[in-house]
C-alpha positions in Angstrom: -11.0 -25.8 -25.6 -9.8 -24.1 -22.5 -11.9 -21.1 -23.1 -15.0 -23.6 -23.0 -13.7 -25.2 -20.2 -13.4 -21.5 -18.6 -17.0 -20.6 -19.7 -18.2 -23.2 -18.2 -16.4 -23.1 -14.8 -17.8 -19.5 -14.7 -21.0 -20.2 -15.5 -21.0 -22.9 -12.6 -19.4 -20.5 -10.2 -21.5 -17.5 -10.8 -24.2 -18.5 -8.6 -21.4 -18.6 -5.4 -19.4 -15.3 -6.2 -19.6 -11.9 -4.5 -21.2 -10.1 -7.4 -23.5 -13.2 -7.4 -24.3 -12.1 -3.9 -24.8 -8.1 -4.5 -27.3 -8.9 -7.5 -29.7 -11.3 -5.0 -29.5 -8.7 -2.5 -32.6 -6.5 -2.8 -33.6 -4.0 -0.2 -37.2 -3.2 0.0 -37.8 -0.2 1.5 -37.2 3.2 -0.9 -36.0 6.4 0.5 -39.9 7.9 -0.1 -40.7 5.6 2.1 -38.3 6.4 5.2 -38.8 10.1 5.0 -40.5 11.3 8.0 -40.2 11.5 11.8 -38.4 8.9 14.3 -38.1 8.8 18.1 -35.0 7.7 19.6 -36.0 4.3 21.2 -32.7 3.3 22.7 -29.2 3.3 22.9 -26.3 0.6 23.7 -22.7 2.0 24.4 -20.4 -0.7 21.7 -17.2 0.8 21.1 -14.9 4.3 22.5 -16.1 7.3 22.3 -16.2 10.6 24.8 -20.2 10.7 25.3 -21.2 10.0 28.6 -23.9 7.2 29.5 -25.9 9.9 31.3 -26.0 12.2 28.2 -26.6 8.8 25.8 -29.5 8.1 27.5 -31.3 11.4 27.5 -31.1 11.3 23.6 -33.7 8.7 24.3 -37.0 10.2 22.9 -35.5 12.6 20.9 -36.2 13.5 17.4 -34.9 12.2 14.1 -36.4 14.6 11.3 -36.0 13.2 7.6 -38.0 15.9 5.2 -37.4 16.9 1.8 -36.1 20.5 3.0 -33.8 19.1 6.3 -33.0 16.2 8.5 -32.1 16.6 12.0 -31.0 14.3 15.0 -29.4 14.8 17.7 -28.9 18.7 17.4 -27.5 18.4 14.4 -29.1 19.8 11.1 -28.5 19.8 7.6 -30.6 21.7 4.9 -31.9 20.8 1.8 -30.2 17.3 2.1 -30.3 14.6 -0.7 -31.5 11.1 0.4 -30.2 8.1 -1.8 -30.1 4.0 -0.7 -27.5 1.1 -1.2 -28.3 -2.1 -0.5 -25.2 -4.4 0.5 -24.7 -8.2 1.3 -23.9 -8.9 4.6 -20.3 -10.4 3.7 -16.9 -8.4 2.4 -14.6 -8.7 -0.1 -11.2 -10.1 1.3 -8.9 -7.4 2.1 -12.1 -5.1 2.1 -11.5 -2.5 4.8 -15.1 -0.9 6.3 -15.0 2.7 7.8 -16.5 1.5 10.9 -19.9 3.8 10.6 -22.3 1.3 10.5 -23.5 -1.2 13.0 -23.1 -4.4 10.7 -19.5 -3.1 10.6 -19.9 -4.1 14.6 -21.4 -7.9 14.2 -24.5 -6.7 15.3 -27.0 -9.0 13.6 -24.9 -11.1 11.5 -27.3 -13.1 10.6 -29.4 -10.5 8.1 -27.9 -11.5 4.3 -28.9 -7.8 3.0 -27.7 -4.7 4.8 -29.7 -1.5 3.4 -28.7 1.6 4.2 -29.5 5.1 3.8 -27.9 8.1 3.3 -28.8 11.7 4.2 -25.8 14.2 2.5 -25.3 17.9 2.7 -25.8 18.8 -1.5 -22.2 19.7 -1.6 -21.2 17.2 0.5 -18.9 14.1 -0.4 -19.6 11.9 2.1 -22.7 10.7 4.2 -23.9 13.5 7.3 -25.9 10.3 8.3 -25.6 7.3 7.5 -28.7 5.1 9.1 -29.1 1.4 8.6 -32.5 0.1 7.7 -33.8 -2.5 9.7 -37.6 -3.7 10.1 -38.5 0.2 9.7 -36.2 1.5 12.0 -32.9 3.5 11.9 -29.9 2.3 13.4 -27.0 4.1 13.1 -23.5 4.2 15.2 -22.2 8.0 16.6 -19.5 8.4 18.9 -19.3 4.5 20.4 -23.3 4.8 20.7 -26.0 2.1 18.7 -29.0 4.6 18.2 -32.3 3.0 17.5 -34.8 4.8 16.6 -38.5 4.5 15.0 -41.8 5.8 13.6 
């Protein structure tokens, strides 16, 4: 009796849990479709960091290359770099501590439910080189106290 009592509590609940949340959360864009070139559009200064604003803003109009044999941005460069996607819901676990890369981490539009980002990696690489988030077609990503927006 208390095991059907149980299955049915989690079958009620389901709907409202985390994992509930991560399985609606679908993320449209693939990575074919983000691979190409970006223009940085603008930048907003949102945490520390030793960049200047002067040097900030001169990134503006620079080049974000994502191709199949290297990405680039911001004098940086990585070759033969593997692209993957995660798609996240816009809410943490409790006691879930973030690494501070992206700009959800930050509050900026708290409002989205989905958060997709993606990731550019050098092949041997363990960790993200960049990490961009994916909104409306554009990059976003955070370096060095800096929001970078950039698009097509």
């Amino acid at each position: 009796m208390v095991r059907l009592i149980f299955l049915i509590l989690m079958l009620f609940l389901a709907p409202f849990s985390q994992v509930s949340c991560i399985d609606r959360c679908h993320c449209v864009e693939q990575v074919d479709g983000l691979v190409g070139k970006y223009q940085i559009v603008s930048v907003s200064k949102i945490s520390g960091g030793l960049t200047s604003e002067k040097v900030a803003e001169s990134w503006i109009g620079s080049e974000v290359l994502l191709e199949a044999s290297r990405a680039s941005a911001l004098g940086l460069t990585i070759e033969n770099p593997e692209y993957s996607s995660r798609c996240l819901p816009n809410k943490r676990v409790e006691g879930e501590v973030s690494h501070g890369r992206n700009p959800w981490d930050f509050g900026i539009l708290p409002e989205r439910a989905c958060i997709s980002i993606l990731d550019v990696s050098k092949t041997d690489g363990a960790s993200p080189f960049f990490e961009f988030e994916v909104i409306d077609g554009e990059l976003w990503w955070i370096f060095d106290g800096w929001l970078i927006v950039s698009r097509r």
